[in-house]
N, C-alpha and C positions, 0 to 999 in steps of 0.2 A: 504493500500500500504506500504511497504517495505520502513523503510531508506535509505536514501541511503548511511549512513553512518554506515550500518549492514550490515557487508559482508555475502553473498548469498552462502550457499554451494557448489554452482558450482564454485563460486568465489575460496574457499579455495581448491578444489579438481584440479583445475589447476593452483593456485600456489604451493601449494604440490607437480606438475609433474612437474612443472619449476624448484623448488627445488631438488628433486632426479636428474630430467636432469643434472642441473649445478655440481650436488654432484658428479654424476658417470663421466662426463665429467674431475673435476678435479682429480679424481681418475685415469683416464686412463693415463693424461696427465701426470703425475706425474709417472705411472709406467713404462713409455715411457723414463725416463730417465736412468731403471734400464738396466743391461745385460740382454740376451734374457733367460739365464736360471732364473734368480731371479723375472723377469716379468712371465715368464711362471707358475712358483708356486706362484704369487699375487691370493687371493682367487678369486677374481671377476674375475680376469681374467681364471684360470684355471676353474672356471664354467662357464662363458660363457651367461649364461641365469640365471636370479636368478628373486625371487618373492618378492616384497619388502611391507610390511606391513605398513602403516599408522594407528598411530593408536592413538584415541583422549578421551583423561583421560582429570584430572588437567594440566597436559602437553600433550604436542605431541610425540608421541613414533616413531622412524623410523627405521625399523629392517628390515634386508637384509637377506633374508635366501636362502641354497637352497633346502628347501624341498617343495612337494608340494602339495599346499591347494586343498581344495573341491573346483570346480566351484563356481562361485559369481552366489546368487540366490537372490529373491526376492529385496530389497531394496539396496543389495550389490552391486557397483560398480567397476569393473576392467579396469585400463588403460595401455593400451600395450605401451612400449617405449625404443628404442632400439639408440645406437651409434657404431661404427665400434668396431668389437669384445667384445662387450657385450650388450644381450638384456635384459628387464625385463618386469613384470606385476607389476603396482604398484594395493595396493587394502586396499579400507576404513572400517576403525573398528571403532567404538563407542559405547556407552553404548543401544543404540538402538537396534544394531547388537549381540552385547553380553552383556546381562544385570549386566552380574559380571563385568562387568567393570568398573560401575557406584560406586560399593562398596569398592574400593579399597581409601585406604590413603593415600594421596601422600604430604597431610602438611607441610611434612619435605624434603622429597627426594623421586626421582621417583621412582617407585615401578615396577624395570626394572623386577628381577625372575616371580611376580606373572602375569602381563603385560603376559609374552611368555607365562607361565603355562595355560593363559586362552586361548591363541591360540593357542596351542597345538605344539608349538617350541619347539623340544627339542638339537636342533641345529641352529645355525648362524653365519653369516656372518660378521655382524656389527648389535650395537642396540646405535643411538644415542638418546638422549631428549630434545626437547628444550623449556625451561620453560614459562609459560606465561606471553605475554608481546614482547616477541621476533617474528621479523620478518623474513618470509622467502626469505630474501633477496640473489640476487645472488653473492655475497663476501659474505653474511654468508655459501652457501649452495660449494661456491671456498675453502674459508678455511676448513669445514670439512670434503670435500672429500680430499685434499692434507695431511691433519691429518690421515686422515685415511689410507689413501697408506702408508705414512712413517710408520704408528704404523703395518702395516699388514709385510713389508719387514724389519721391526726390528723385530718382531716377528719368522718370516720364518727363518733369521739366524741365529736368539738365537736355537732354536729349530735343525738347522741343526748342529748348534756347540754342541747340547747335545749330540745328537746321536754318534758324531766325538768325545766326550768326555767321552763317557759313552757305548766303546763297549760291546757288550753282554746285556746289558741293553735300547737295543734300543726300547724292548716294552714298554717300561715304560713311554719311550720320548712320543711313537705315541699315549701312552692315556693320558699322562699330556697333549699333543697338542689338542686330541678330549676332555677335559673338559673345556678346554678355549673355543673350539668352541661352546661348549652347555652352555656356561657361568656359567658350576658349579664351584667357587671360593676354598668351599673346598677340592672337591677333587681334585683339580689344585694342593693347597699345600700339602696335604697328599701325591699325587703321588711323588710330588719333594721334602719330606721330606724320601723316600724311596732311591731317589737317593742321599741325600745327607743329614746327620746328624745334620749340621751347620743351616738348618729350625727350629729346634723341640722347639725354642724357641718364633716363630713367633704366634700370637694367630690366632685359630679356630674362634674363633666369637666374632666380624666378622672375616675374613680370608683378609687377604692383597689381593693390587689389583693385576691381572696377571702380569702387565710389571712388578710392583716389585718382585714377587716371584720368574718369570724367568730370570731374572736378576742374581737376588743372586742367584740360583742356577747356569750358567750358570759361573759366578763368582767365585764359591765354590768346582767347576770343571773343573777351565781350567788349564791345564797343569801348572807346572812353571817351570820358567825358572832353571837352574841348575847357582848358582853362581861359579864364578872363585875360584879356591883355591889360 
């Protein structure tokens, strides 16, 4: 018989849905504060319906995508769950389920790139970790959905200040915007060393994180002001 002080896989696969619940709940809350145009391009919100990955290394991975998976077969588990204007599928991954995931290093820091590479994300959403030891508590899962909205609507108007700052070079914005969504780091700054010169000093590898590189870029191209003579 079972401890009862070993939590039961069923155990953890509805608090993991408790967790996403309270996650996207404080997401929505929080975009609810924005204008109806900067709410309407929040990404979860502007998808609508998204598939949210669990997924159990040295850590816990929770990755919000909106692309979408094979049917859950065999030992896979899918749990549908939905709030007013956004629904999702949450779905558990393990080294059971894909054995390369058993192989991966995570001694030091989570091993977010190889993590997606093994499930075949080459776009998302959000990908948070939370290390072991942590629970999934509903003020832990308040706080990183509120994080997250604020970091998705700072993102959305850095990105819309490129475009408004960098006419003619608006293609450049919407693929530095799509390598932050596929979480490639450096072609985030490579692209924004194209718009702007004042990068070349930043290092490749590793590549700084997105808020910082869109930042100074953003920075490095906003108009200035004209001083008084």
């Amino acid at each position: 018989m079972a401890s009862l002080a070993t939590p039961q896989p069923e155990d953890m696969r509805s608090a993991m849905a408790a967790y996403v619940h309270g996650l996207h709940r404080a997401y929505l809350d929080a975009a609810e504060l924005l204008t109806p145009g900067d709410r309407g391009r929040m990404p979860l919100v502007r998808e609508g319906h998204i598939t949210v990955a669990a997924v159990g290394t040295r850590v816990l991975h929770v990755i919000g995508t909106a692309e979408t998976l094979a049917p859950a077969q065999g030992p896979e588990v899918a749990i549908d769950d939905d709030l007013p204007g956004l629904s999702w599928t949450l779905r558990f991954f393990d080294p059971v389920i894909i054995p390369a995931l058993g192989l991966l290093d995570e001694t030091e820091n989570p091993a977010f790139e190889d993590v997606r590479r093994h499930l075949g994300l080459p776009t998302i959403l959000y990908h948070l970790a939370v290390p072991p030891g942590s629970s999934l508590t509903p003020h832990h899962a308040s706080h990183a959905g509120t994080g997250l909205a604020h970091s998705h609507a700072a993102a959305g108007r850095d990105f819309d200040a490129l475009r408004a700052y960098a006419p003619g070079r608006e293609a450049l914005v919407d693929e530095m915007q799509g390598a932050q969504l596929a979480g490639l780091r450096r072609a985030h700054l490579l692209l924004a060393r194209q718009l702007t010169p004042t990068l070349d000093d930043l290092p490749v590898d590793p590549p700084p994180e997105f808020d910082q590189v869109r930042r100074l870029t953003v920075e490095a191209l906003r108009p200035r002001k004209q001083g008084r003579p």
